[in-house]
C-alpha positions in Angstrom: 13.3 59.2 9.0 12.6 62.1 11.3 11.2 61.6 14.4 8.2 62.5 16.5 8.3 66.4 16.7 11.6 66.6 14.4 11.9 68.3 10.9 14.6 66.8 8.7 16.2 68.1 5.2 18.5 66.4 3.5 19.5 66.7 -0.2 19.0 63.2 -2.1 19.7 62.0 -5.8 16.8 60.4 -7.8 18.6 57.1 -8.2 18.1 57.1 -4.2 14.4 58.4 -3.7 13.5 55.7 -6.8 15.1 52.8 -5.1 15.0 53.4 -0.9 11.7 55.6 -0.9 8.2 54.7 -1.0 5.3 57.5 -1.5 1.8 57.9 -1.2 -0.4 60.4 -3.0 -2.9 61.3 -0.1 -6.7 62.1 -0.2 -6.1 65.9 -0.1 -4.0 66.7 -3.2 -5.1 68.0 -6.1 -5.3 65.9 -9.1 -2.3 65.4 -11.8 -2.3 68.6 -13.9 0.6 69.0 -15.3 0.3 70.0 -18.8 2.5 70.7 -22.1 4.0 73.9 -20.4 5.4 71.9 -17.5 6.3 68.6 -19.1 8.1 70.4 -21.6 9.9 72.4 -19.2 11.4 70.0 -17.2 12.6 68.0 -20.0 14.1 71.0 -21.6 15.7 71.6 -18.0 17.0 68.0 -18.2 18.3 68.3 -21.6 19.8 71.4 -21.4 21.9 70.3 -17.6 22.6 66.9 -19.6 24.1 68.7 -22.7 25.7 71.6 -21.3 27.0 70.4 -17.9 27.0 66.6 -17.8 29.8 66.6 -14.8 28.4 69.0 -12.4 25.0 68.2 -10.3 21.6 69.3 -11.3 19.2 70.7 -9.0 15.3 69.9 -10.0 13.6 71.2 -6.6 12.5 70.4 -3.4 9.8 68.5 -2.2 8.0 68.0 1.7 6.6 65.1 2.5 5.3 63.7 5.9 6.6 60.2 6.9 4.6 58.0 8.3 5.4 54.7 9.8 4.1 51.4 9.6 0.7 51.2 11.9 -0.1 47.0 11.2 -3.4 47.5 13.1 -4.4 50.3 11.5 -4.3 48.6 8.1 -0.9 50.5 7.0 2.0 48.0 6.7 4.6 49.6 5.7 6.4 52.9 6.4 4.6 55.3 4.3 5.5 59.1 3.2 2.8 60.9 2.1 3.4 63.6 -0.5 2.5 67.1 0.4 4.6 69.1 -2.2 6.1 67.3 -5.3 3.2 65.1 -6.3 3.4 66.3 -9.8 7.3 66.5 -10.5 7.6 62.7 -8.8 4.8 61.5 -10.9 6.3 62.7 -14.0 9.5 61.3 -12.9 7.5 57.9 -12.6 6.3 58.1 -16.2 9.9 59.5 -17.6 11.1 56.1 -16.6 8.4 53.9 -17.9 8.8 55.3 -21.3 12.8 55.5 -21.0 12.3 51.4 -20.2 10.3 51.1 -23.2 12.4 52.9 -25.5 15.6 51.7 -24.2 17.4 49.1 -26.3 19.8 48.4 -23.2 18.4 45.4 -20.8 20.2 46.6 -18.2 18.6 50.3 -18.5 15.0 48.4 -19.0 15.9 46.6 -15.5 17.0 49.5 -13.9 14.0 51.5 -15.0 11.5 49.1 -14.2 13.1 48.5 -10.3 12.6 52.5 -10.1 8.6 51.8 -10.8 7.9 48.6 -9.5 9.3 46.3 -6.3 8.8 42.9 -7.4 7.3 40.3 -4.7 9.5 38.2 -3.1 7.9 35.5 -0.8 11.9 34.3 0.3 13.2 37.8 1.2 9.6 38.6 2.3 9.6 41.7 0.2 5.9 42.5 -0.9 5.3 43.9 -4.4 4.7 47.4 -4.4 4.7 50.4 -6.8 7.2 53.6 -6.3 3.5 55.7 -5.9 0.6 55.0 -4.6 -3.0 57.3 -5.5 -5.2 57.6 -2.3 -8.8 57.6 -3.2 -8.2 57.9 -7.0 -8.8 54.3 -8.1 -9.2 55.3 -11.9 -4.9 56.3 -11.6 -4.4 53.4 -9.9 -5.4 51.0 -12.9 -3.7 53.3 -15.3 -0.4 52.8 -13.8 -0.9 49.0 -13.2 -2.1 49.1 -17.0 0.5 51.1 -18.6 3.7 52.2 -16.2 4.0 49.1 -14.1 3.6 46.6 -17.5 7.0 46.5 -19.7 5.5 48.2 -22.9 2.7 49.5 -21.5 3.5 53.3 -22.6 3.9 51.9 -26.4 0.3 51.3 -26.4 -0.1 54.7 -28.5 -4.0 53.8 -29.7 -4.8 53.6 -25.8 -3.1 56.2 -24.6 -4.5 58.9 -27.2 -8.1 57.6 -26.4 -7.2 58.3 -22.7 -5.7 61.5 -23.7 -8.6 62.9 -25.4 -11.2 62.2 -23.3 -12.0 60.7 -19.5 -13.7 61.0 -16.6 -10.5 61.6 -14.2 -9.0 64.7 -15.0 -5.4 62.7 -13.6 -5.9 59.6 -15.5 -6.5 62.1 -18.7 -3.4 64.6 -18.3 -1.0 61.5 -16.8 -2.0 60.1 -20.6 -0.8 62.9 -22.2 2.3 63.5 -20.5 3.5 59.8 -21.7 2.9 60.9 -25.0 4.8 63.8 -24.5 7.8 62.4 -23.2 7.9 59.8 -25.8 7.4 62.6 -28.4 10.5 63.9 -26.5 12.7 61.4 -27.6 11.7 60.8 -31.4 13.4 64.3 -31.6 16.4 63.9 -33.4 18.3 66.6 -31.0 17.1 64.9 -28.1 18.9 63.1 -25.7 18.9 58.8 -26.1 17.2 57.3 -23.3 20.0 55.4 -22.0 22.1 58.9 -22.1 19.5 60.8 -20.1 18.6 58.0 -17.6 22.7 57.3 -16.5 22.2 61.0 -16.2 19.2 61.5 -14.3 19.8 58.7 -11.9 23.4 59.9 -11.1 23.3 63.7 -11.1 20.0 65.2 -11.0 19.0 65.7 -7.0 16.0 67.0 -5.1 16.0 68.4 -1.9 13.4 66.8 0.7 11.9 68.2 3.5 10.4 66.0 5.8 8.6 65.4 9.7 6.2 63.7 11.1 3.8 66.6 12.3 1.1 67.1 9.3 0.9 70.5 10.7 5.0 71.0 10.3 4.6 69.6 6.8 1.8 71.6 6.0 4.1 75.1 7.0 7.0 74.1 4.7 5.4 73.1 1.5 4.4 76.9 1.8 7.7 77.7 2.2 9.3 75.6 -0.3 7.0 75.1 -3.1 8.4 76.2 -6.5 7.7 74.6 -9.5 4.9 72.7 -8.3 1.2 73.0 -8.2 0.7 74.6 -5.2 -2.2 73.2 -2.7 -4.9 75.8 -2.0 -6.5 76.9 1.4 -9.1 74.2 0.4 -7.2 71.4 0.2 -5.6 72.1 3.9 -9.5 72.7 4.9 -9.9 69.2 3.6 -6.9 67.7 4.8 -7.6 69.0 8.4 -11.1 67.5 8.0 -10.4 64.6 7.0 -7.7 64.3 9.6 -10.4 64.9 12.4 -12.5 61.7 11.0 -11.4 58.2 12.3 -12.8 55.3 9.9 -11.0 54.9 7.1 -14.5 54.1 5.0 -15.3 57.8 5.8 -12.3 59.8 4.7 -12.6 57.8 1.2 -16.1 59.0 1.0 -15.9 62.7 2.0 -12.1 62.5 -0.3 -13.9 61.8 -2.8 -17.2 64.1 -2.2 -14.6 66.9 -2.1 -12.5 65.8 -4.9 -16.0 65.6 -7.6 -16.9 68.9 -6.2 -13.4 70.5 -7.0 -13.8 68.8 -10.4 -17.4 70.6 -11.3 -17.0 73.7 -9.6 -13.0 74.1 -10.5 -12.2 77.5 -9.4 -15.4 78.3 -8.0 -15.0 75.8 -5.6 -13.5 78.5 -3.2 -16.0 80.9 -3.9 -18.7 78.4 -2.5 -16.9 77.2 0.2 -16.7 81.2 1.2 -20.3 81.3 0.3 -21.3 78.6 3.4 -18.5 80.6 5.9 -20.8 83.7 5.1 -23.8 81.6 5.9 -22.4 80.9 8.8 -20.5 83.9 10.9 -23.0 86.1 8.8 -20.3 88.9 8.6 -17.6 90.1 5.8 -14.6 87.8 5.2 -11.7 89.6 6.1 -8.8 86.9 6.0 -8.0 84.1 4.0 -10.3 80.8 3.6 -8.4 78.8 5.6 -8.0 81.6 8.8 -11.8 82.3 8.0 -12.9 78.5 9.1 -9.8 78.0 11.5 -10.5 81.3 13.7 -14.0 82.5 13.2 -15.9 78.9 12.7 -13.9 76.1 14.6 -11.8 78.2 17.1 -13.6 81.7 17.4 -10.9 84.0 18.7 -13.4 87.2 18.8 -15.5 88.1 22.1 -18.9 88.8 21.8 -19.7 93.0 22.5 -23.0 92.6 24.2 -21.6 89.5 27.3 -17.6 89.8 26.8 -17.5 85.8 26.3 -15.3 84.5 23.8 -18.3 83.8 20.6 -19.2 80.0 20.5 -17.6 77.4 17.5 -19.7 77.3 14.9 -19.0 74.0 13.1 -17.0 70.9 14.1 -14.0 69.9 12.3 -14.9 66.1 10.1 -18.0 64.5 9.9 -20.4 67.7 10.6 -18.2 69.8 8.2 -18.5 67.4 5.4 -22.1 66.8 6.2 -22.4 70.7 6.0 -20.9 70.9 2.8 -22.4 68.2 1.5 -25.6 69.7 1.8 -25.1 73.5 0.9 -23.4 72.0 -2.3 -26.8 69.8 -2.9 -28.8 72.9 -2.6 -26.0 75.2 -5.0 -26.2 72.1 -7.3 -30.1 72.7 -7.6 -31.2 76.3 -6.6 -28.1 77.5 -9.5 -29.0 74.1 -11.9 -31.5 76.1 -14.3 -33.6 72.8 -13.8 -36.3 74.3 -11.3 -39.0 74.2 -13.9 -41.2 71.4 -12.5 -40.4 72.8 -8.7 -41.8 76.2 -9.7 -44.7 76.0 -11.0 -44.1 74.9 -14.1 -42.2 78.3 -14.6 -39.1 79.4 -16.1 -39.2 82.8 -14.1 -37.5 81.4 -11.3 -34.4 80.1 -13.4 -34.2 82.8 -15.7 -34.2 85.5 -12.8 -31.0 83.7 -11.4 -29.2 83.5 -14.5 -29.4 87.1 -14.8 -28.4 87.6 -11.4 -25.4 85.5 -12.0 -24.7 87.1 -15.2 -25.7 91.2 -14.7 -24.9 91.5 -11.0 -20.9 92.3 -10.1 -20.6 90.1 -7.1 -21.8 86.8 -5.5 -22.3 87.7 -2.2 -25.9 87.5 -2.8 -25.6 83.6 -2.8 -25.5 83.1 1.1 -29.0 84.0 1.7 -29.9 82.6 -1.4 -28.5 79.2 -0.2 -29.7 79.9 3.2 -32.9 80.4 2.5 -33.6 77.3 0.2 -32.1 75.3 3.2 -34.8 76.8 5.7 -37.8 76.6 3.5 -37.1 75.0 0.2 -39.3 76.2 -2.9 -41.6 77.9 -0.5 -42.4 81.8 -2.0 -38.7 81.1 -3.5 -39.2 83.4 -6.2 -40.7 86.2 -4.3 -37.8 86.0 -2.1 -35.5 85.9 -5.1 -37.2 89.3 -6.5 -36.5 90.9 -3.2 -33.2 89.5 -3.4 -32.5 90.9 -6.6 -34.0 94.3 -5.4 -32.0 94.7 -2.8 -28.4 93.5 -4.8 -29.2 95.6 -7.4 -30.1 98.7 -5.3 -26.5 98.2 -3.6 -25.2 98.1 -6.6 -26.6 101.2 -8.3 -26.2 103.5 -5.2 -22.5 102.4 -5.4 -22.7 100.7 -2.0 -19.1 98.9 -1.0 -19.5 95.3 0.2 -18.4 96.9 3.6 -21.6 99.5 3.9 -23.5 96.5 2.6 -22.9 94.6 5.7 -22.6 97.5 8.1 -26.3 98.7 6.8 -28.8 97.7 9.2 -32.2 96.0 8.0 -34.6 99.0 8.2 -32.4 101.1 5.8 -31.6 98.7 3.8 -35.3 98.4 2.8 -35.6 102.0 2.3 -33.2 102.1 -0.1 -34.0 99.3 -2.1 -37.8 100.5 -2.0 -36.7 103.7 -3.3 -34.1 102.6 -5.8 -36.3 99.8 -7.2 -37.8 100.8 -10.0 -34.4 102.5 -10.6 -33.1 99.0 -10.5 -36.0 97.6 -13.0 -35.5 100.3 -15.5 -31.9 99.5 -15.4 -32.0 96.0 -15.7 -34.9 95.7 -18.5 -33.0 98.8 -21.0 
């Protein structure tokens, strides 16, 4: 285990990481989504090493992790490594050997299989039962791998597993269900490898590389570095990680987890996009580095001096509680204001919806959204839709008189409504033909 302050790299076979290493899936990562492409790959990989070079070692990739040791009074018992790169190669790993135990005629490859998943409880030795992986915050995974990895037979429960497969509410539960499938499709092919051939073999030759250190920070720098055949963590899941790590009751990083995780799940790649949208909102300028820099040097720890005084400009937002309470509301108001449900709210109108969908539809660019969002958080429904038009006016100007989002922001008020009041009806003939 590295300590305090120390980064340590070692290379490590499976047999060793599935019998001496614990691992916890943390709120921040993304959910299980590794799909045909990847499952097949890496058994392909497997297969391939296994037929062609069953003496020599077998490199499968690296993963970073940060260790963690046992903190009794903070509830955590046991040392702990939370996985920051490899969540989705170790998790297959974890279902490759519940289906190789259930398709293994071999008891001895079953018993070896099954200590790889699952540590029995021992109240003699004092060892407490415990599974290889653990899912922070994503209850729904949990039950699946008590239900079907943990349970001898479990991944023969075909009828179950399709259901799963097919359809359910957590997108991990849903892809995990499929990937058992897979790999058990795997090995009905005749050319494939028997499951007592590939497990002697993947326990003994195949190795990882780990990365690991204390410092979320340090652990944070070399997933970066060392990710390769992962699923890389965005900006937004470090924004949420750093968040989360700035709250202190353990009640409220499950809850804002979770918030963040639904919103990732109904926005999916626009979830960076809003999250952009609410930095606008609030430095009310162009973004001109990434998320993450955005939040960390122009909203928690401004690094620019204000022109007019010369004073370093004031943070904008704490980190935790008032991000996610931030958040939480802009993405109440983005839920509603972009819902096409304002009927009621309106007037009993449907000009108010119907004008945005053709804003989100005809105009090139979101970045009228911000005041849009803004706006509905100052004043709610009040003259909304005239607001909207003017809105729309002034987009739609920009965008016929070719305007860059640069000379958008640089444009001061005053001209800004001279152009749009002389390229309105431009904009209205444009939009109506």
């Amino acid at each position: 285990m590295a300590s305090r302050g120390e980064i340590k790299s070692e290379k490590i076979l499976v047999k060793d990481i599935f019998s001496n290493m614990w691992f916890r899936i943390p709120e921040y990562q993304r959910p299980y989504v590794w799909g045909a492409d990847e499952i097949g790959e890496l058994l392909d990989d497997l297969k391939f090493a296994l037929t062609e070079k069953p003496d020599f070692e077998y490199f499968l990739g690296s993963f970073v992790f940060q260790s963690k040791v046992a903190q009794p009074e903070k509830g955590q018992e046991f040392d702990e490594n939370d996985l920051l790169d490899g969540q989705q190669r170790m998790t297959t790993l974890l279902l490759l050997f519940a289906v190789i135990r259930d398709l293994a005629s071999d008891p001895d490859a079953k018993d070896d299989c099954q200590r790889c998943i699952y540590q029995k409880a021992s109240k003699y030795k004092k060892i407490p039962e415990r599974t290889r992986l653990v899912f922070a915050i994503r209850e729904a995974v949990q039950i699946f791998i008590e239900s079907f990895i943990k349970n001898e037979g479990g991944t023969e429960l075909s009828d179950e597993l399709a259901k799963l497969g097919k359809k359910n509410e957590d997108v991990s539960v849903q892809n995990i269900a499929k990937t058992v499938m897979a790999i058990r499709k795997f090995f009905q092919n005749s050319l494939s490898p028997s499951p007592e051939g590939l497990l002697q073999f993947l326990l003994n030759k195949v190795l990882l590389i780990y990365v690991s250190t204390e410092d979320l920070e340090d652990a944070f720098r070399l997933f970066m570095i060392l990710n390769d055949r992962g699923i890389p963590l965005r900006n937004s899941d470090i924004l949420k990680s750093m968040n989360l790590g700035a709250l202190e009751a353990p009640a409220e990083k499950v809850k804002y987890a979770k918030l963040w995780e639904e919103a990732e799940g109904e926005l999916g790649d626009d979830f960076d996009r809003f999250l952009s949208h609410v930095r606008t909102i609030l430095v009310k300028d162009k973004a001109r580095l990434n998320l993450l820099q955005e939040y960390e040097d122009k909203i928690y720890d401004p690094k620019e001096k204000d022109k007019a005084t010369g004073q370093k400009k004031p943070v904008l937002l704490k980190k935790g509680r008032e991000t996610f309470q931030l958040i939480e509301r802009y993405l109440n108001h983005y839920r509603t204001i972009l819902g096409g449900q304002n009927y009621d709210e309106t007037g009993s109108s449907f000009e108010f919806d119907n004008l945005v969908k053709v804003m989100l539809t005809g105009l090139p660019a979101t970045d009228w959204v911000p005041p849009f969002l803004r706006y509905f958080d100052k004043f709610e429904y009040e003259r909304m839709i005239e607001f909207l038009k003017q809105l729309d006016n002034k987009f739609s100007s920009d965008w016929i008189g070719q305007y860059s989002p640069t000379d958008r922001i640089k444009d001061d008020w005053t001209t800004r409504i001279k152009r749009s009041a002389t390229l309105r009806n431009a904009s209205i003939r444009v939009r109506t033909h």
